[in-house]
C-alpha positions as CSV (number, residue, x, y, z in Angstrom):
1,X,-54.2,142.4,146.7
2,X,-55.1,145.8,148.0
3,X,-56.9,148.1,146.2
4,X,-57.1,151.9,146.2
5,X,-60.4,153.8,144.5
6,X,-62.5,156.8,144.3
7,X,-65.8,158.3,143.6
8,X,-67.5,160.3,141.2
9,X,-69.9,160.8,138.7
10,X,-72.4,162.9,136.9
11,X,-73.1,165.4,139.6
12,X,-75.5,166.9,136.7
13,X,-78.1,164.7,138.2
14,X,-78.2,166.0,141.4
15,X,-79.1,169.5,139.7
16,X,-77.6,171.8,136.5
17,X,-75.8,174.5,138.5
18,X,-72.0,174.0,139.4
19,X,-72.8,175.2,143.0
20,X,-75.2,172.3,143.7
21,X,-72.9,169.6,141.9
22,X,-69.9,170.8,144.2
23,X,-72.5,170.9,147.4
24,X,-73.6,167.1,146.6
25,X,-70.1,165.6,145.9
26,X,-68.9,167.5,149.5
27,X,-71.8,165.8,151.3
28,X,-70.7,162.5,150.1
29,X,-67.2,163.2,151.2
30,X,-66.2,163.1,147.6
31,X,-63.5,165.2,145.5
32,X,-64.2,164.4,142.4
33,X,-67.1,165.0,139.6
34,X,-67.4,163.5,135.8
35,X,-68.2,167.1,134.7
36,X,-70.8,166.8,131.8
37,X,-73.7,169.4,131.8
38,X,-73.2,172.4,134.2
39,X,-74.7,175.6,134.9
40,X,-72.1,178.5,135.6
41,X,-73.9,181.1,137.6
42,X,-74.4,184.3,134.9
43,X,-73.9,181.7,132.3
44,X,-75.9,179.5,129.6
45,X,-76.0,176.1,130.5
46,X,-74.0,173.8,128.4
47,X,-71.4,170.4,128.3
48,X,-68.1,171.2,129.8
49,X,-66.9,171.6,126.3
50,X,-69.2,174.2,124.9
51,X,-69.7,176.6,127.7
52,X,-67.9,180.2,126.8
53,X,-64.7,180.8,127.6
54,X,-65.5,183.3,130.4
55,X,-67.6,180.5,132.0
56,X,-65.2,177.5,132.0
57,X,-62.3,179.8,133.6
58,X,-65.7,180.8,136.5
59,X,-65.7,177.3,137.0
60,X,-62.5,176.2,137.1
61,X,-62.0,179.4,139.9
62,X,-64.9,177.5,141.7
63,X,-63.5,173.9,142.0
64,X,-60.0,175.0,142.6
65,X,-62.0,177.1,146.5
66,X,-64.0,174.2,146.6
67,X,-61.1,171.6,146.7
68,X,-62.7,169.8,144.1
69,X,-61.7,168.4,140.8
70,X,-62.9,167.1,137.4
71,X,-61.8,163.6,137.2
72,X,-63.2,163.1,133.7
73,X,-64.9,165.3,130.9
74,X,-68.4,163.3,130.2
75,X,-68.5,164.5,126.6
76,X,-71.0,164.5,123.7
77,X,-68.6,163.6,121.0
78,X,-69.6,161.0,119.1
79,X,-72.8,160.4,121.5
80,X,-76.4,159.5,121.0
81,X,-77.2,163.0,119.1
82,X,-74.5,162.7,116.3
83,X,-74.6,160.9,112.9
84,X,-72.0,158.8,111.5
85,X,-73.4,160.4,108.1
86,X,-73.8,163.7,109.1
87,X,-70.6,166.1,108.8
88,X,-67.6,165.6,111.1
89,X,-66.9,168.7,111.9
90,X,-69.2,169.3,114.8
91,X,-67.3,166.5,116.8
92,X,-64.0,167.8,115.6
93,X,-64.4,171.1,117.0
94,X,-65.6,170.1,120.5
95,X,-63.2,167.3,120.4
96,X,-60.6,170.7,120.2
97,X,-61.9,172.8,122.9
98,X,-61.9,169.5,125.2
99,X,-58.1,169.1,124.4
100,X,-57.5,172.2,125.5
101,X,-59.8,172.2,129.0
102,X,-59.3,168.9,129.9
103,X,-55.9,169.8,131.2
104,X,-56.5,172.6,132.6
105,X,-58.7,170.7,134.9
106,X,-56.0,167.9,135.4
107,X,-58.9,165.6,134.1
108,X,-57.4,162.3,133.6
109,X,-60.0,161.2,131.4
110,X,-62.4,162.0,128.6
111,X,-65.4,159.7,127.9
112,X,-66.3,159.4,124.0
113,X,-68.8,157.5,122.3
114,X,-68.9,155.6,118.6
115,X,-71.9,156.9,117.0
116,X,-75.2,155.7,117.2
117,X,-75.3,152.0,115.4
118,X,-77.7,153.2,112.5
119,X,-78.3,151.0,109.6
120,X,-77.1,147.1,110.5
121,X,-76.4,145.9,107.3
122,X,-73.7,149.1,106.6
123,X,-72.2,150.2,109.9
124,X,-69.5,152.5,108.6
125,X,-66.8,151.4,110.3
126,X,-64.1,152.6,108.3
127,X,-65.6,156.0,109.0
128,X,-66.1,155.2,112.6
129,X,-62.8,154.6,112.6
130,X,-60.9,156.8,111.0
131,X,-62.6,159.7,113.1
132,X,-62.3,158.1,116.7
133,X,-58.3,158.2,115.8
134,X,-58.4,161.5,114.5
135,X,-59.9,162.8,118.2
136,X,-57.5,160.0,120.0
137,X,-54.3,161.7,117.9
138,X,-56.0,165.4,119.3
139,X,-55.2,164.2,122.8
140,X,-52.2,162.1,122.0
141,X,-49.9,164.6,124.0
142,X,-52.3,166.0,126.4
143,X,-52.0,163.5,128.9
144,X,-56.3,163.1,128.8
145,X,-56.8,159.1,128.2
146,X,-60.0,159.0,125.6
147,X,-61.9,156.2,126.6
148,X,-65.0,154.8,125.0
149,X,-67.9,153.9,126.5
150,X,-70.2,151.2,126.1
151,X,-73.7,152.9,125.2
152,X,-76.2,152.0,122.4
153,X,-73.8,153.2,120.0
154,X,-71.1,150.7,117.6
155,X,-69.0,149.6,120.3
156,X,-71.8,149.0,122.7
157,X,-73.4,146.2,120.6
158,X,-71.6,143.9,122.1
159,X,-68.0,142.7,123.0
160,X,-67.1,141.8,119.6
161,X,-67.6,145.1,118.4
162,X,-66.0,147.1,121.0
163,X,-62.5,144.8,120.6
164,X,-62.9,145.4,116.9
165,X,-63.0,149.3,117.5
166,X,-59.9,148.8,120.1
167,X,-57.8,147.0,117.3
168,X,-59.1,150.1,114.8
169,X,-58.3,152.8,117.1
170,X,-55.3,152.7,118.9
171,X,-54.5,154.3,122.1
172,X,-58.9,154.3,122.9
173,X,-59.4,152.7,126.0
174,X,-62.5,151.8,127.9
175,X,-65.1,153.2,130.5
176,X,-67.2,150.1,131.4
177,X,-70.8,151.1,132.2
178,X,-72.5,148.0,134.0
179,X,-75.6,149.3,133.3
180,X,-76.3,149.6,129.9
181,X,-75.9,145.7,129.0
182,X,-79.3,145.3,130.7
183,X,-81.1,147.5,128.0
184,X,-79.0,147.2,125.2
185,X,-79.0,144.2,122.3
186,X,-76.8,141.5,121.8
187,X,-75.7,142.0,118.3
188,X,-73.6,139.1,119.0
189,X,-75.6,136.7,119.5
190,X,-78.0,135.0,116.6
191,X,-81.4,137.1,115.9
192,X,-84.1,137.9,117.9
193,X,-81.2,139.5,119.6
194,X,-81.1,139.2,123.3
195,X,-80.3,141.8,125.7
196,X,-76.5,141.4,127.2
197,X,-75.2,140.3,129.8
198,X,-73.2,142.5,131.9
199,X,-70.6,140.2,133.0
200,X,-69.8,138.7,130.0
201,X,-69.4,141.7,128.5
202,X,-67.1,142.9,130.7
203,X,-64.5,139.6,131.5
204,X,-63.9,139.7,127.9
205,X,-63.2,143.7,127.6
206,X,-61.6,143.6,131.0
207,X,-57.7,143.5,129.9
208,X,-58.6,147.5,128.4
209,X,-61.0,148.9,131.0
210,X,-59.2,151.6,132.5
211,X,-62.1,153.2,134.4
212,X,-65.7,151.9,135.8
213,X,-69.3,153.5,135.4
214,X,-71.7,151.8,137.9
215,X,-75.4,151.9,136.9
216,X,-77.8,149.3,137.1
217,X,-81.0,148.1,136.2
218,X,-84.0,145.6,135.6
219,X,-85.0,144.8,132.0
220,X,-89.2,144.4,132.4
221,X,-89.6,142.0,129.5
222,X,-93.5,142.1,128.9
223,X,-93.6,145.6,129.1
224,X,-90.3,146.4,127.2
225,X,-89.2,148.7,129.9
226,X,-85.9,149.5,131.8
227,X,-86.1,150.3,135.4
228,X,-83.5,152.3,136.5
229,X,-82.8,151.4,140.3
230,X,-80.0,151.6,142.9
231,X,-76.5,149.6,142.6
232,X,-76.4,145.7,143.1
233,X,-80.3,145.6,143.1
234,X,-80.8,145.1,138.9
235,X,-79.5,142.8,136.5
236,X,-75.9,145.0,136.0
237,X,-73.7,142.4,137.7
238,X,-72.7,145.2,139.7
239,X,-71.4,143.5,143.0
240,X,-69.9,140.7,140.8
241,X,-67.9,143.1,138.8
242,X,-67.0,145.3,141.1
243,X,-65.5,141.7,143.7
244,X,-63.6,140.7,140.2
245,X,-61.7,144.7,140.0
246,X,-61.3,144.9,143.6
247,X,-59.8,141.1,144.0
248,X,-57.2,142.4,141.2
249,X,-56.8,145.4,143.2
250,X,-58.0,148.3,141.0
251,X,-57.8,151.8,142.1
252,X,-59.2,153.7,139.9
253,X,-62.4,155.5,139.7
254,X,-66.0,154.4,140.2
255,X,-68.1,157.0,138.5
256,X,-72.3,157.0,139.3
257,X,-75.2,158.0,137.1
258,X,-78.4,156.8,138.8
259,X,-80.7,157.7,136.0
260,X,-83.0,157.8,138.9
261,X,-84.5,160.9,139.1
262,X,-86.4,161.7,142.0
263,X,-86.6,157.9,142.8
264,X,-87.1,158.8,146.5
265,X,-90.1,160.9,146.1
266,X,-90.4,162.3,149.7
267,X,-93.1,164.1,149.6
268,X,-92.2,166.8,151.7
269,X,-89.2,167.9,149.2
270,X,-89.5,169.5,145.4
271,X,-88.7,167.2,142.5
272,X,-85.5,168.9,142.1
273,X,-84.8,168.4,145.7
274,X,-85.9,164.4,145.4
275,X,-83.1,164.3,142.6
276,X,-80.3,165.5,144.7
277,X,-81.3,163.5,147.6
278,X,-81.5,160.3,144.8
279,X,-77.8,161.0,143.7
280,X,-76.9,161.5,146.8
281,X,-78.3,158.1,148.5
282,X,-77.4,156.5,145.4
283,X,-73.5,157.2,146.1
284,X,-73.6,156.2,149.5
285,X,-75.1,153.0,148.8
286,X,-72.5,152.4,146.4
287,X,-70.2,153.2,149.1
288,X,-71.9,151.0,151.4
289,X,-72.0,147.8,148.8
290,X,-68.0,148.4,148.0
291,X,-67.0,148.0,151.9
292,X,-69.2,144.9,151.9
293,X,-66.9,143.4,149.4
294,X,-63.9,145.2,150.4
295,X,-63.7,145.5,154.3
């Protein structure tokens, strides 16, 4: 079956400002960036969803010359930095001010986490739960899908947990992030916990992933280190995932975050000038490794 896609992801690597992230995504022939961090010249820095008001409508002006477009909002609700016993109404009133510049953008997407897992032997779900469909129902008639993603937070300890949220939460749907299985535990499985595996996490969320994040990397057991490196070259299942989505012909996005750095270290560039080169290389290799499967 033919399959369409497209490209994007967290131009925020390749550097903070909104001119650089528009530059990079051009010189990869791409039109489309998961806007998360950005710099609005004359502006504080901020998420998408927290910049002034004066600064998102800069931006928005920018893309639109530019010819390019936000794809997906990479939020912060519900991510790494928020507490499932802290207050809601932090989330709540980003989760707001997304709703309302999400489609303004024509973003089709909005990426949401679960909270970080916290205490294992009381996981709050029913709280979990009852605020992930409280910022689903704020988007309900926005035309912004919320999709969760699979990152050291409830849903991401494994595929059990992430169906469980799905059943609790409907209308969710998922962003699938091959590269976090590699560092994060299998709560799954019996203790000590083994990291997961990437493709078995996936074939059995695969019926509600809507949208693809490629990462990858190699778990360094002795040393209890992740090395981030490029796509297909870690322990991500990348190139067997992404043979499985484009056998069934998926055309949606593939979105990047290298988590690399300056990973090319040429010497005769700056560190911030390694970084864009990284995100850059790292796009056109995924480019490169999808018309190897994909001719």
């Amino acid at each position: 079956m033919a399959s369409s896609i497209y490209y994007t992801g967290f131009a925020d690597e390749a550097g903070q400002e909104l001119e650089t992230q528009i530059k990079a995504t051009r010189e990869l022939g791409w039109n489309a960036i998961e806007m998360r961090n950005v710099k609005v010249c004359g502006f504080e820095s901020g998420n998408l969803h927290d910049i002034s008001d004066d600064a998102f409508e800069a931006l928005a002006e920018q893309l639109a010359t530019a010819g390019v477009r936000v794809n997906s909002l990479g939020s912060a609700i519900a991510n790494g930095a928020k507490s499932i016993l802290k207050p809601f109404d932090g989330c709540l009133e980003a989760t707001k001010r997304a709703a309302k510049r999400a489609p303004k953008l024509h973003a089709e997407f909005i990426r949401i986490m679960s909270y970080p897992i916290g205490d294992i032997a009381d996981l709050h779900e029913k709280e979990r739960f009852r605020r992930l469909r409280e910022i689903v129902a704020i988007f309900a008639d926005t035309g912004v899908t919320v999709v969760h993603e699979n990152c050291g937070n409830y849903g991401g300890m494994g595929w059990t947990y992430t169906l469980r949220l799905l059943e609790n939460v409907p209308g969710l749907k998922l962003v699938f992030d091959t590269g976090n299985p590699v560092n994060d535990t299998d709560y799954t499985k019996p203790e000590s916990h083994p990291k997961q595996s990437a493709w078995e996490f996936y074939r059995q969320v695969k019926d509600h992933v809507v949208y693809i994040h490629v990462k990858d990397g190699i778990w360094d057991a002795p040393t209890g280190k992740l090395k981030q490196c490029f796509p297909g070259e870690g322990q991500g299942d990348v190139e067997r995932i992404l043979r499985d989505l484009l056998a069934d012909g998926y055309s949606g996005g593939l979105s990047i975050e290298p988590h690399m750095g300056a990973a090319l270290n040429d010497p005769s560039l700056s560190q911030q000038e390694n970084c864009y080169a990284t995100y850059v290389e790292y796009g056109r290799r995924l480019m490169a490794l999808t018309a190897r499967i994909n001719p």
